[in-house]
Each structure stands twice: as C-alpha cells, then as structure tokens.
MISE-572998 format. One line per field, with one value per residue (C-alpha): residue number from 0; residue in one letter; y, z, x. Coordinates in nm, 2 decimals. Last residue first. Layout:
REM residues N
num c(NUM;...) $
residuo c(A;...) $
v c(Y;...) $
w c(Z;...) $
u c(X;...) $
This chain:
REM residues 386
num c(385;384;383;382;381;380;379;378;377;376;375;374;373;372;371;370;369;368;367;366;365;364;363;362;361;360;359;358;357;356;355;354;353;352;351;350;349;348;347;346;345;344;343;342;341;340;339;338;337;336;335;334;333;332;331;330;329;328;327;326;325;324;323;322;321;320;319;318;317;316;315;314;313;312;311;310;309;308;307;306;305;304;303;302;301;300;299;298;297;296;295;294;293;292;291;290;289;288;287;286;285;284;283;282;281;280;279;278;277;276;275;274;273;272;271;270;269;268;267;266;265;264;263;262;261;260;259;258;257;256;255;254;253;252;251;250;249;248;247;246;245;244;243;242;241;240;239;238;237;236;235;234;233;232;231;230;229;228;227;226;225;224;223;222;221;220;219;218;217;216;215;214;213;212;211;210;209;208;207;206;205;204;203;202;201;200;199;198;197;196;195;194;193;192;191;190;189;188;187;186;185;184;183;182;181;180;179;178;177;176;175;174;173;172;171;170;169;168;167;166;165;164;163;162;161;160;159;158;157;156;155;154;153;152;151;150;149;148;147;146;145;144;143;142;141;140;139;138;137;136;135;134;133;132;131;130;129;128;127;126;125;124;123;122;121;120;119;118;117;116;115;114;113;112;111;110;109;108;107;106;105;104;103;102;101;100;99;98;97;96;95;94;93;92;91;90;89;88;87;86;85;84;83;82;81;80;79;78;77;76;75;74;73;72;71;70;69;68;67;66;65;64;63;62;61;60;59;58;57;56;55;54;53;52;51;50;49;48;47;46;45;44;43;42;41;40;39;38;37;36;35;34;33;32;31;30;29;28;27;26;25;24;23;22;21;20;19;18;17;16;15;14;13;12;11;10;9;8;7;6;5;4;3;2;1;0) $
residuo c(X;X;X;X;X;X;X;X;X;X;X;X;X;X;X;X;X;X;X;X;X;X;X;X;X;X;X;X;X;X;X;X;X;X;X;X;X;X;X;X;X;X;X;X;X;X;X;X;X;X;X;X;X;X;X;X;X;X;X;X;X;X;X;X;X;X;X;X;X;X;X;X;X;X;X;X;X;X;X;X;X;X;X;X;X;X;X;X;X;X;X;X;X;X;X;X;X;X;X;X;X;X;X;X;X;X;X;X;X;X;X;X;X;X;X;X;X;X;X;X;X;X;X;X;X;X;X;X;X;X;X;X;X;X;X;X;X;X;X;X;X;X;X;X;X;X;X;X;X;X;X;X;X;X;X;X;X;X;X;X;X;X;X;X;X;X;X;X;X;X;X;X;X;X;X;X;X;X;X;X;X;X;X;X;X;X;X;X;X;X;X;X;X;X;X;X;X;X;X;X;X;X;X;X;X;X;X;X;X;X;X;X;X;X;X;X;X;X;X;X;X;X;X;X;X;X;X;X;X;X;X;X;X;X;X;X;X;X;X;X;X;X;X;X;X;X;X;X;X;X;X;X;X;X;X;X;X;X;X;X;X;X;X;X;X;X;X;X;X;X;X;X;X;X;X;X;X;X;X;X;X;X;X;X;X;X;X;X;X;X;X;X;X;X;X;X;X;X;X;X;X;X;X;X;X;X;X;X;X;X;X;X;X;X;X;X;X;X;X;X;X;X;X;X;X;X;X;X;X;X;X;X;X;X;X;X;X;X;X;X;X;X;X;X;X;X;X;X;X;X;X;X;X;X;X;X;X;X;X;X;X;X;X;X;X;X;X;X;X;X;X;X;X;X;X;X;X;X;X;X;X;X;X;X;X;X) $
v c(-3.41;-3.37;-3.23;-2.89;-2.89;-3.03;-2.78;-2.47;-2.70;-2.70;-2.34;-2.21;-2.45;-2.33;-1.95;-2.03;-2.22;-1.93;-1.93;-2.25;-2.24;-1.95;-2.19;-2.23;-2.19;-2.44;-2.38;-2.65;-2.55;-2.53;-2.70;-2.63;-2.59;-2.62;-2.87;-3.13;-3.36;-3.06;-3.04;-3.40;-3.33;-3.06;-3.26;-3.51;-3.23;-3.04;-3.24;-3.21;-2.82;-2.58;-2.28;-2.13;-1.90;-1.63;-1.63;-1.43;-1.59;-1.90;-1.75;-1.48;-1.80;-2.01;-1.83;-1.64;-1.96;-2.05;-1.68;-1.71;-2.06;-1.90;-1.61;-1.31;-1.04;-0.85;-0.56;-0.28;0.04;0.22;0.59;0.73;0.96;1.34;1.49;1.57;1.20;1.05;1.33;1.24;0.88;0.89;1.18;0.93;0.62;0.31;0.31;0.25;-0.10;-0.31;-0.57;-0.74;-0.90;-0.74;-0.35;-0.43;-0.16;-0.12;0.21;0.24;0.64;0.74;0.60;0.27;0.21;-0.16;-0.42;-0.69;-1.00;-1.10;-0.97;-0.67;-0.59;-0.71;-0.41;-0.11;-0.24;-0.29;-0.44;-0.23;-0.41;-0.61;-0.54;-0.59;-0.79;-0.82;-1.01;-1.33;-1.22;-1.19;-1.24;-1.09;-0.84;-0.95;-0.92;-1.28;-1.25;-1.00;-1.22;-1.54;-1.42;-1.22;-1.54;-1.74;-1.46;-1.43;-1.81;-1.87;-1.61;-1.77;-2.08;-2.00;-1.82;-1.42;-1.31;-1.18;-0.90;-0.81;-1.06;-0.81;-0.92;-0.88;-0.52;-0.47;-0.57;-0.39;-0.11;-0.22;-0.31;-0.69;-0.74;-0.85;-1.00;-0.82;-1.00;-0.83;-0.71;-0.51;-0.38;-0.26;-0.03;0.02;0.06;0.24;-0.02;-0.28;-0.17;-0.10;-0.49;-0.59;-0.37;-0.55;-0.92;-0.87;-0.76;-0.63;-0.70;-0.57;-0.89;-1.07;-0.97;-0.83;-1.12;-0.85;-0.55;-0.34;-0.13;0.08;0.13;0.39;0.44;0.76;1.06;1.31;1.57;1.43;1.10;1.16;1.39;1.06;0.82;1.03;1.07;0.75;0.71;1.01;0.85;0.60;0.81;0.92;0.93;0.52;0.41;0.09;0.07;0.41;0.25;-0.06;0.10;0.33;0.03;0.09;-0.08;-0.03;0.29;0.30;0.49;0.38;0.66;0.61;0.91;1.12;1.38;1.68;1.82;1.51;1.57;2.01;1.92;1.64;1.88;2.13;1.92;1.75;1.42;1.42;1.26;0.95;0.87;0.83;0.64;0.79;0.61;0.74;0.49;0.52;0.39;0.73;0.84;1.17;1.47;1.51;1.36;1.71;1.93;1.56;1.47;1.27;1.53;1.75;1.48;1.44;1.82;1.82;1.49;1.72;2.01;1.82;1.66;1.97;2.18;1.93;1.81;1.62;1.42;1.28;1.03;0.86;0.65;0.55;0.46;0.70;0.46;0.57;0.34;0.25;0.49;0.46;0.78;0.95;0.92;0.74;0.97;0.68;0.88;0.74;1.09;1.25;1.01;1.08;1.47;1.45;1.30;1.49;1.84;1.71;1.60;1.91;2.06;1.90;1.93;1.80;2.01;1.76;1.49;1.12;0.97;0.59;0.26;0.05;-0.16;-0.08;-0.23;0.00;0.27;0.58;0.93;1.18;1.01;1.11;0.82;0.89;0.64;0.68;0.37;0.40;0.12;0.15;0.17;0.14;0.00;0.27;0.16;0.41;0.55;0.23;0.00;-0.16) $
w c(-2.87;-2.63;-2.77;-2.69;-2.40;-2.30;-2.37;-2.26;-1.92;-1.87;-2.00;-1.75;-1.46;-1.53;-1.44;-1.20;-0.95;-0.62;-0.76;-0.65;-0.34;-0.28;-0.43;-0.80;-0.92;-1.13;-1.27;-1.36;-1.01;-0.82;-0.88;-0.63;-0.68;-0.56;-0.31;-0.49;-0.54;-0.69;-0.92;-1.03;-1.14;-1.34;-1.63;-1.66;-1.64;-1.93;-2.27;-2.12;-2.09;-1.74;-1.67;-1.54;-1.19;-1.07;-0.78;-1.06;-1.23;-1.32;-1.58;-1.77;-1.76;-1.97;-2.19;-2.28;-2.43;-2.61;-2.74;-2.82;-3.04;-3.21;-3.34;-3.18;-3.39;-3.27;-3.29;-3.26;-3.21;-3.26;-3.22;-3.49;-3.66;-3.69;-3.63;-3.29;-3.25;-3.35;-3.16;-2.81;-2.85;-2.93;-2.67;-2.43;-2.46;-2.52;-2.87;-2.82;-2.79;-3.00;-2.91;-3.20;-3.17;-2.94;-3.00;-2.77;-2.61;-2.46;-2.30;-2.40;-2.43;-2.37;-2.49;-2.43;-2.53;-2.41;-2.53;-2.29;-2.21;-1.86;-1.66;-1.85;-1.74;-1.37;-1.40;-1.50;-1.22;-0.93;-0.64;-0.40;-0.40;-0.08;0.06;-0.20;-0.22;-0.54;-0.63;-0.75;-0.80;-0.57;-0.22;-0.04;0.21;0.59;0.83;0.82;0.42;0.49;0.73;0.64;0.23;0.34;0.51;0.22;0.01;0.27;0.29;-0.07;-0.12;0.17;0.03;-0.28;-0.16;-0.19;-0.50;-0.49;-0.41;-0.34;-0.66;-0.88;-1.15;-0.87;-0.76;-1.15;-1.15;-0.85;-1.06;-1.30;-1.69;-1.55;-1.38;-1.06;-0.87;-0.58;-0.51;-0.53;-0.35;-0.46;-0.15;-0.18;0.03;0.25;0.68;0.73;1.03;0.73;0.58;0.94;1.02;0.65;0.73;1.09;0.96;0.66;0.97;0.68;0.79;0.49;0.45;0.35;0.07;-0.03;-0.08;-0.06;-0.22;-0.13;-0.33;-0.18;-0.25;-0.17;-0.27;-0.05;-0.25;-0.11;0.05;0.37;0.23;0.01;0.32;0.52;0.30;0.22;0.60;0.65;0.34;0.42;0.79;0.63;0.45;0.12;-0.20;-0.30;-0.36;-0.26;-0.05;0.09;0.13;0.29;0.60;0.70;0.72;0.66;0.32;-0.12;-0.06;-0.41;-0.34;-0.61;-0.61;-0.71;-0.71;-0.99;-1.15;-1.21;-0.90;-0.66;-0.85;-0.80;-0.43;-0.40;-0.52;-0.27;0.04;-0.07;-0.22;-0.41;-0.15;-0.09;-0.47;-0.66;-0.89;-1.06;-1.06;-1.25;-1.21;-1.34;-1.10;-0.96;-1.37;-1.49;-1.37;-1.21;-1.55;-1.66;-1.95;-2.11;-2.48;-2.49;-2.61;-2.33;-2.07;-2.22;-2.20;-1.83;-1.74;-1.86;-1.69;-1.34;-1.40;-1.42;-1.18;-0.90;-1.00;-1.32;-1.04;-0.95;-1.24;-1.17;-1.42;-1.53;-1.45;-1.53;-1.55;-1.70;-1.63;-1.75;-2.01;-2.28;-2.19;-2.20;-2.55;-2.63;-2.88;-3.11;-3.42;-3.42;-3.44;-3.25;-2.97;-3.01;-3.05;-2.69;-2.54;-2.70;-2.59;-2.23;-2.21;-2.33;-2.10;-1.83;-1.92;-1.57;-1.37;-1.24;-1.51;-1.52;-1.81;-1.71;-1.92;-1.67;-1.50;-1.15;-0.86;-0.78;-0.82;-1.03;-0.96;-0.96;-1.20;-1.55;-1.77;-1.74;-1.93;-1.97;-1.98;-2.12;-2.08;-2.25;-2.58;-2.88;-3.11;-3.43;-3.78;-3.95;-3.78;-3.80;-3.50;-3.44) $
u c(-0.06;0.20;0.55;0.41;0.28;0.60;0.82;0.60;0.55;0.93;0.98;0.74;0.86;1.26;1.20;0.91;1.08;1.11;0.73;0.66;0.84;0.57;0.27;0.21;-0.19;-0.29;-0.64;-0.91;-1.12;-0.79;-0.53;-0.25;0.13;0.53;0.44;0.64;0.35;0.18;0.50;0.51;0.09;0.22;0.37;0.10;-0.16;-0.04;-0.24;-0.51;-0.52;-0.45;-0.60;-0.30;-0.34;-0.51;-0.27;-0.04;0.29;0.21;-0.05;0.19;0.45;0.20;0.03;0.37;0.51;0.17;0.17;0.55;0.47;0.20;0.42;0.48;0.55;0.90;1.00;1.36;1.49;1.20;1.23;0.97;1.09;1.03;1.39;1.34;1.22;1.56;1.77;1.56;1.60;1.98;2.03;1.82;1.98;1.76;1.59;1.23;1.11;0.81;0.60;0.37;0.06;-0.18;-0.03;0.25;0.48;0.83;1.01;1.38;1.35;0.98;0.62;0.50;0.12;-0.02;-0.20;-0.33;-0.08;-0.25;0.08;0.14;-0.21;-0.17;0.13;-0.12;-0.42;-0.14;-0.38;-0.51;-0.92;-0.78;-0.43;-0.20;0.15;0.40;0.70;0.55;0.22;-0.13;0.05;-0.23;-0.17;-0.31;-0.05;0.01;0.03;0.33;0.52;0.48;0.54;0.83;0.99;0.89;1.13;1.42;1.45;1.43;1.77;1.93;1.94;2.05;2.32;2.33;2.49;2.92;3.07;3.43;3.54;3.69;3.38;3.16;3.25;3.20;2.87;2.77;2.88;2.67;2.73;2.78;2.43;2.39;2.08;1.93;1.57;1.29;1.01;0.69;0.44;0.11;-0.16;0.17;0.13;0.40;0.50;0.46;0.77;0.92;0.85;0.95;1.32;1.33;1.33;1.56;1.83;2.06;2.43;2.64;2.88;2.58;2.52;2.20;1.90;1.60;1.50;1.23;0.97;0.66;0.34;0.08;-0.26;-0.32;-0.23;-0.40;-0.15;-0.16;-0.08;0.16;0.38;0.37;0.51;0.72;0.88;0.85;1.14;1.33;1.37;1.53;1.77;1.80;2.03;2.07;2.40;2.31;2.62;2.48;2.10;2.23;2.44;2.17;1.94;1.58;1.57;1.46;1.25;1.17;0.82;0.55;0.27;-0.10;-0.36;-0.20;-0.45;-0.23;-0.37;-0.21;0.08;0.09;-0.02;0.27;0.52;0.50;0.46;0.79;0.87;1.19;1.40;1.18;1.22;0.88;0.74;0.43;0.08;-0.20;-0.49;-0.84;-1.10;-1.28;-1.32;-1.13;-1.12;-0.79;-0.66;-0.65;-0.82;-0.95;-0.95;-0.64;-0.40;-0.53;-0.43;-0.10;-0.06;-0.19;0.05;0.38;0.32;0.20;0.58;0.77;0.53;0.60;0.95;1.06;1.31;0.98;0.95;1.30;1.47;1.20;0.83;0.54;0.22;-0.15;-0.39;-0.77;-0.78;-1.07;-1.25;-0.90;-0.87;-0.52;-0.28;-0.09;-0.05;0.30;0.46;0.21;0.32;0.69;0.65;0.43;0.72;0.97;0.80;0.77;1.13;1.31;1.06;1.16;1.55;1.65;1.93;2.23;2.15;2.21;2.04;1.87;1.76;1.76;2.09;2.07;2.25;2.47;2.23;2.33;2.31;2.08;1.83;1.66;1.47;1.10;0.94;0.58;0.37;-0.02;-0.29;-0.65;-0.47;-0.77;-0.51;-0.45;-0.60;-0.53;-0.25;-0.07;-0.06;0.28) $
C-alpha cells in the first residue's frame, strides 16, 4: 500500500465491524462472537490501525463511508455514533452529519438491534444509509438460519429507520435454501417489496465447509439447491422486482432510480479503496492488501504498533485485464468490448446470455447466472487473440 508520503487520496472508506451474537449457519466472514461488545476496545483499535498506516481520509474527499462486519449495530447507539464522530474528527470534520447531501454512510444492521434509541444517536452520527440482513419472512427459515429475529422484527426496522431519518434503506435476502424447509420464494419477494426497499441485494445460499451448514452437508442432511431451481428463483426475482420498478443494475443487486449502492459500484469499477478492521481488504490502485482475520490476532498486532497486514498482492497486467473484464459483466453498465473479443461474445448473444449496446456488452439475467465461467472465457481468449 500507500506510504505516508505519498498516501492515496481514499474517497471510499470500509470499516469492518467483526462482533455477532451468534453465528449464522451459513456464514463464513470474518466474525468474533461476543455476549457484551468491547466498543471501545474496538474504537481505539480502529483509530490505532489507521494512524498506524498514516492513511486518515479528509472528509472533503469522502464519497462513502461503509461499516460491514460481523454486525455494525451490535456497537449500539452511543457505541457506534462514538466511533463515526472520532473518525469524523480524524478526517477534518466534527461529525459526518455535516458533511455534503451526496456522501453515503451506510451501516448494516440486524432487525434486532434497531431501536428508536439507537437510530437517533446513528442518524446524528451522520449515517443516512442502512443495510438490514433480513434474509426471509418465514419463521421456519430464520431459525434454521440461525438468524436472531422474527419477521415481524424485520418490518418492524424498517419502520423505526425511517421515522427516525434514515430513509435509504436496503435489505438482504437469500435465496436457493433447501428444499426440505418449504420457503414460498414468491411470498418472501412480495413482503420484501411490501416494505417498499430503496435497494435490495440477493444471494444465493451456497455452503462452505468451516460452517455449520457446512458440516450438516458433510453428514449428508443438507445439501445445495438444484441447478435448476437455483436459476429459477433468480429470473423469477428479476420478473418480479424489475416489474415493480427496481432496476436490476448488478448481479445481485436492485435500486430504484438515483438509490443505487455508491460504496459497492466502486468495488465494482476497480477504484481505490481504504479497508480498515480485522480481515477488511483494500487497494491503493495497484496493490490489494488484507488484514489479518481473527480479531485477538488483529487487535494484539495493532496494539503493539503494527500494521495488521496479513497479506498483498500487486496486480500485474494480466490481473488488470482479468478484473476488466468480470468488473464490466457484472453491472448493466456493461464491457466495452475490443476487436480482438467480439468473436468470442458474439456465441453468447446468440445464446441470449448478452446485448451490445453502443460498443458495450451488457449480459442478460441468464447471463449473469453464467458469469463465473464467461469472465474467464473472454479473459482467456482476449488474450490468445492478437
């Protein structure tokens, strides 16, 4: 990365917020379970780590600031309000509540957490975007999930964020659960759009081994949804959601106009980015870099003064042509395409899998469902072709 010299100009910030209640049974993140929270454990690491790498952003050239984890809410009203006014003052700024109409501060949220309480000391700290990991509707689900709220919880959020001023709201699902469980897809996108969401991120269940869902697999009492399933529970989101007048912008993620995800679409176009926290990631413009993954180990490392680096990566011509191409099929913006790609796209548009449009290719929903072997594909043979 960046030396303090010669520090990147970060106009995108990631906090990873690591601590959770309990574990999903799906999840696999970098995560520290913890009955009371050590907020200010936390806070002080944070702000050691990013004195520590002399990588402090002003606020003037902020564009997002995104707290991920883990779970960001389990910091608590005064916790987490704490932690984004020191930030704030270590970029130049007394609170982000002052700062320009179009800067995002999003936290994710669990349903649970959200109380009239803490969404005033959020809303004060500045944050005018929150995630809500509502996941499904159905009873049944959420407790195989392992998730800690009801469905009612999840309404019930949505409602408290929005009385308390925090009305760019999005909310995660996850579709393609097994099918022993019963999920009527169909009714959890109806009560989804029911709350009427300024963006909504789906994803698809897959299973990891270090899981417990992982290990429910591994005995054989779970296993992934079929194929066939799975691309039938995506298009039918697509119908649905797109019919009601989001816009499928990116593979897993819908907007209504002007509510798109600013931090994520800057992952998604390859822009430098600041990632601060146990296990968070960064990029400077040329090499990526990730924090060391447990939080003790994080937490010890930057206690003593160092940075927390685990490990980095420059990316070499090669990786920039590679990311070129699956950064652009993954948005509706699309993959300006070069001479030397159009004869191994054109199969695909016969395919239905992608349009051209004006020079671009842009895949189509079945596309997408194909974009873990298209990238590579067109990586390969852009660069055999002269």
């Amino acid at each position: 990365m960046s030396s303090p010299a010669e520090a990147t100009a970060y106009r995108h910030v990631y906090l990873h917020v690591p601590f959770c209640g309990r574990r999903c049974s799906y999840c696999d993140f970098a995560i520290a379970i913890r009955k009371t929270v050590p907020v200010s454990e936390f806070a002080d690491a944070i702000m050691a780590e990013a004195a520590i790498r002399g990588e402090r952003p002003h606020a003037m050239d902020l564009r997002t600031l995104y707290l991920g984890g883990g779970t960001p809410s389990k910091l608590g009203g005064p916790g987490l309000r704490g932690l984004l006014d020191r930030f704030a003052q270590s970029a130049g700024v007394d609170s982000f509540s002052t700062s320009a109409p179009d800067f995002e501060l999003t936290i994710e949220v669990n349903p649970e957490d959200v109380t009239e309480q803490a969404v005033a000391e959020w809303r004060a700290a500045g944050v005018n975007r929150a995630s809500v990991g509502g996941q499904s509707f159905d009873p049944a689900v959420l407790a195989w999930m392992h998730r800690e709220h009801s469905p009612e919880a999840t309404v019930e959020a949505f409602r408290l964020l929005r009385a308390g001023g925090i009305s760019n709201l999005s909310l995660d699902l996850i579709f393609a659960v097994p099918g022993h469980l019963g999920r009527d897809w169909t009714r959890d996108l109806d009560l989804a759009l029911a709350l009427g969401p300024d963006h909504l991120s789906f994803y698809g269940l897959t299973i990891e081994p270090h899981t417990p869902l992982g290990r429910w697999a591994a005995r054989g009492e779970v296993a992934e949804a079929p194929e066939e399933r799975y691309e039938s529970e995506f298009l039918l989101a697509h119908d649905r959601l797109t019919g009601a007048g989001l816009d499928h912008y990116e593979v897993s993620n819908y907007a209504l106009p002007g509510r798109r995800a600013v931090h994520n679409s800057a992952y998604w176009s390859g822009v430098p980015y600041l990632g601060l926290g146990p296990s968070a990631h960064g990029f400077d413009g040329s090499v990526r870099r990730w924090n060391r993954r447990a939080y003790a180990d994080w937490l010890r490392t930057v206690q003593q003064g160092l940075d927390p680096v685990e490990g980095q990566e420059t990316l070499t011509v090669s990786d920039r042509a590679s990311e070129r191409i699956y950064l652009g099929l993954r948005t509706t913006d699309g993959l300006e395409l070069r001479q030397n790609e159009l004869k191994t796209v054109s199969r695909w548009i016969e395919a239905g899998w992608g349009v051209l449009l004006g020079g671009r290719l842009v895949l189509t929903p079945s596309g997408w469902l194909r974009l873990d072997s298209l990238a590579p594909t067109l990586a390969a043979a852009s660069r055999r072709t002269p």
